[in-house]
C-alpha positions in Angstrom: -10.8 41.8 13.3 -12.2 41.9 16.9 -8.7 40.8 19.2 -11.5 39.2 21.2 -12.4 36.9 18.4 -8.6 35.6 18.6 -8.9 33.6 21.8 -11.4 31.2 19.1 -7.9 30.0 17.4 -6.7 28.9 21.0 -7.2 25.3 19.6 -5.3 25.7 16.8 -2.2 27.0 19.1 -2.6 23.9 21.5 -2.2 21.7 18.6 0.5 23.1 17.0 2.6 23.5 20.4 1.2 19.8 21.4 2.6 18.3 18.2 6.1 20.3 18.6 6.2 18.7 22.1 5.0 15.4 20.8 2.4 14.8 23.1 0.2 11.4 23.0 -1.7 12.7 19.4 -5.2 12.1 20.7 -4.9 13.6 23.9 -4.0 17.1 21.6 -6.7 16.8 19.4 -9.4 16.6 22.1 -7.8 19.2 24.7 -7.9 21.5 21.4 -11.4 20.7 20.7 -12.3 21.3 24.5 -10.4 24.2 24.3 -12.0 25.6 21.0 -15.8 24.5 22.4 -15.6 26.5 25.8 -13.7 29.6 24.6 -17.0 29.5 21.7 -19.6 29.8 24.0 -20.5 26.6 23.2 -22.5 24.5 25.2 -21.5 20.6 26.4 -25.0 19.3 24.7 -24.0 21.0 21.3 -20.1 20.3 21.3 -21.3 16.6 21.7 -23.4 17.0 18.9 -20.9 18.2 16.9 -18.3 15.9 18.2 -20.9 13.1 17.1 -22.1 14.6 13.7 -17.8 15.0 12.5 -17.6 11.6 13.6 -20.6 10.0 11.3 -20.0 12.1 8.4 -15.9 11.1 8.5 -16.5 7.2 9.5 -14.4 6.0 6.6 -11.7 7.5 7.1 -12.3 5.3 11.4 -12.1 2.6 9.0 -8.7 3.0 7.4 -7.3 3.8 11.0 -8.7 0.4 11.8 -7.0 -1.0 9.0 -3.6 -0.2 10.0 -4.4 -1.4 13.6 -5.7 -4.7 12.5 -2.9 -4.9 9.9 -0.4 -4.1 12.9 -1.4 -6.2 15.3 -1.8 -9.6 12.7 2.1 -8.5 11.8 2.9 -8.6 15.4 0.8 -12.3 15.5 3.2 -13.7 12.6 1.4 -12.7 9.8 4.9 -12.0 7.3 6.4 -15.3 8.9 3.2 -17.2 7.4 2.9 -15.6 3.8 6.4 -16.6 4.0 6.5 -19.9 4.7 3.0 -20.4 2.5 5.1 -19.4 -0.5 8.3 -21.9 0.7 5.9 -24.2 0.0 5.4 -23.4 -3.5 8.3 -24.8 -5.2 8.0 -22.8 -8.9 6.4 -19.8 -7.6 8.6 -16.5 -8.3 8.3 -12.9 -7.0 6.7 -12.3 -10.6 3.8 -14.6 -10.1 3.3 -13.6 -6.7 3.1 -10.1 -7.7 1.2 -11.2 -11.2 -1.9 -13.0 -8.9 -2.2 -9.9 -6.6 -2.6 -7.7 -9.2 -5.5 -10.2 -10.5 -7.3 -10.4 -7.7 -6.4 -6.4 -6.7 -8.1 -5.3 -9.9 -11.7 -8.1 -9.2 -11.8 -6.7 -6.3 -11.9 -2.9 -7.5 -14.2 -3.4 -10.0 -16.5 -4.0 -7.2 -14.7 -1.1 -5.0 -13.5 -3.1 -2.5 -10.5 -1.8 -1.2 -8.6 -4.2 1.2 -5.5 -2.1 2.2 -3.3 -1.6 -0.9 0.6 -1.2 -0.3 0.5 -0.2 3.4 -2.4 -3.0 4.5 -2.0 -6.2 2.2 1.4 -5.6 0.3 4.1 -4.9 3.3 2.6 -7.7 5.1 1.5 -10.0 2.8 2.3 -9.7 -0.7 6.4 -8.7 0.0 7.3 -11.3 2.5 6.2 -13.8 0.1 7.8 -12.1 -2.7 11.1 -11.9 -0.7 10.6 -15.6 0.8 10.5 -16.9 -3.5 13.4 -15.1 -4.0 15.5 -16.4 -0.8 14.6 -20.1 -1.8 18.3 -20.8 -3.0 19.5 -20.4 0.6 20.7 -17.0 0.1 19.8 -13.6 1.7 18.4 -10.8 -0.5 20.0 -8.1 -1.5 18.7 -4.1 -0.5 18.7 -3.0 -3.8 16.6 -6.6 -5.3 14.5 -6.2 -2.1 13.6 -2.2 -2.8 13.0 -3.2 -6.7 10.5 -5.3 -5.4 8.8 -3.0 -3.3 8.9 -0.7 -6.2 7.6 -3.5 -8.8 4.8 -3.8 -5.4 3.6 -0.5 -5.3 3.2 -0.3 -9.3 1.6 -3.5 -9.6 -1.1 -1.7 -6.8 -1.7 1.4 -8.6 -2.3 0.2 -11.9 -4.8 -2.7 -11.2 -6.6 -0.2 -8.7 -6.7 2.7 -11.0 -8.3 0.6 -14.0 -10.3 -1.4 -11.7 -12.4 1.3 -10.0 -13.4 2.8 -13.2 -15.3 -0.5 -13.9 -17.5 0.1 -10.9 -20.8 1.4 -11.9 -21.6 4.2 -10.3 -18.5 4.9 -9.3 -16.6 8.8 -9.2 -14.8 8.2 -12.3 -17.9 7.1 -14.1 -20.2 10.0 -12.8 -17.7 12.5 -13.9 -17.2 11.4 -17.0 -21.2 10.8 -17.4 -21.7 14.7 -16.1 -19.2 15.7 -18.8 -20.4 13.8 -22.1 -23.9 14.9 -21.0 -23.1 18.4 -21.0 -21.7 18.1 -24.4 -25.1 16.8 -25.0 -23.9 13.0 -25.2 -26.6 11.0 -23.0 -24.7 7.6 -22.1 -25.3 5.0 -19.2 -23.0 4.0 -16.8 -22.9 0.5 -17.8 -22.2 1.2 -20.8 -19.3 3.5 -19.7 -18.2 0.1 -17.7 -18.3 -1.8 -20.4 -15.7 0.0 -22.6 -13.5 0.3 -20.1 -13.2 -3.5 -19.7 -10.8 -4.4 -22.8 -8.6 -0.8 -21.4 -8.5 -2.9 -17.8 -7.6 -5.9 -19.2 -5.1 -4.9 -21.8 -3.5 -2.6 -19.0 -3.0 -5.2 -16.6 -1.7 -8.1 -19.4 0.8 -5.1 -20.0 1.4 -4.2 -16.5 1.9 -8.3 -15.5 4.0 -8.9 -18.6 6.4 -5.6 -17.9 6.9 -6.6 -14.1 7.6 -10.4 -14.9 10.3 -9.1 -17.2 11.8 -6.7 -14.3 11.8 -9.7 -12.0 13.7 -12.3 -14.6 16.2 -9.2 -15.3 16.5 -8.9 -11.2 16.8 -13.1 -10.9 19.3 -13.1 -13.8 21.7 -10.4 -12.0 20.9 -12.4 -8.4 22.6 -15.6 -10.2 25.5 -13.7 -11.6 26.3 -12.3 -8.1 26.1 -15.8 -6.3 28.2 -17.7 -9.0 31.1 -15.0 -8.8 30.9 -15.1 -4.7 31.0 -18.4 -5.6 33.6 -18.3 -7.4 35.3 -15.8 -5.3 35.3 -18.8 -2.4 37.0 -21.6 -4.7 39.2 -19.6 -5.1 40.1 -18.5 -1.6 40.2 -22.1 -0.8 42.3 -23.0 -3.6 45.1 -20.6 -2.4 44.6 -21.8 1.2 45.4 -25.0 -0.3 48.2 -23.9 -1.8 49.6 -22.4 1.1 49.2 -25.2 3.1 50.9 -27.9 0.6 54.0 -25.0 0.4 54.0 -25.0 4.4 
């Protein structure tokens, strides 16, 4: 290889040694391509270009960075603090049926594709602050390990009403794969129809999924109540030898 040809990967150095340093991210990324444009040969008019062409062809993936930005800033507006107190005013409603009605509306709103932020952009902010406000309604603070249960019970609820919900959107990449493939075994099928039997494999999934996570949360409720009656127990007694020492005094 020419040594001259080297001097092309200059970009690749300035990131590398930017992000060691932890320079501000962006300012890397376009010193590099700066960098990697002039030591090319290549022209301002046609680095623009291609600055502007990467930029249309990746625009989804602008959108999921302006999820997390949106997402942040309403966090930073009180968005937890009002899932929160929206679910104190729910008297019967429990982690399990919080986590239940996400999972229903998660897997509507896939079958359609729409994709509004899964665990990092709807359930940290959102879903788990209600989740942890049911739980806290006795007064009491919860636990790491209920509170990372839940987060797990989250997440799960998330992938499993998103993975069976997608496949019921026509036209989909699941469904276009799986068309490709049964037509090259010389099996001509529609995409609706291909929708249409994975409906009773969505539903059944997500009875199963809602009915499995309910049962963690009683299970995690059950152990929550056996903790606070022995600390409550643990206090009567305290007391009662206070008293004792007292009356003895």
């Amino acid at each position: 290889m020419d040594p001259a040809e080297l001097i092309k990967l200059l970009g690749i150095v300035i990131v590398v040694a930017g992000f060691a340093l932890k320079l501000d991210s962006i300012l890397i990324i376009m010193v590099a391509a700066v960098a990697t444009a002039v030591v090319g040969g290549m022209d301002p008019v046609a680095f623009l270009d291609t600055l502007g062409e990467s930029f249309v062809s990746n625009r989804s993936m602008c959108i999921f960075i302006m999820t997390f930005v949106i997402t942040g800033t309403l966090e930073r507006s009180g968005l937890r603090q009002a899932a929160a107190a929206l679910i104190r005013k729910l008297k019967n409603a429990s982690a399990g049926m919080i986590v239940s009605a996400y999972g229903v509306v998660r897997v509507l709103f896939a079958a359609f594709n729409v994709n509004f932020g899964g665990v990092a952009g709807f359930i940290r902010p959102v879903v788990m602050p209600m989740e942890q406000a049911a739980v806290e309604r006795d007064g009491n603070k919860i636990d790491e390990k209920h509170l990372e249960e839940l987060k797990g019970v989250s997440a799960g609820i998330d992938n499993v009403a998103w993975f069976f919900g997608q496949v019921l959107f026509i036209g989909g990449s699941g469904g276009l794969l799986v068309q490709g493939t049964l037509a090259g075994l010389g099996y001509d099928v529609s995409l609706a129809d291909l929708a249409a039997v994975q409906v009773p494999v969505a539903v059944l999934a997500m009875l199963a999924a809602i009915v499995y996570y309910n049962l963690i949360d009683r299970r995690l409720m059950k152990r929550r109540g056996r903790a606070g009656a022995s600390d409550d127990a643990a206090v009567a007694e305290k007391d009662a030898q206070a008293e004792k020492g007292g009356d003895a005094r």
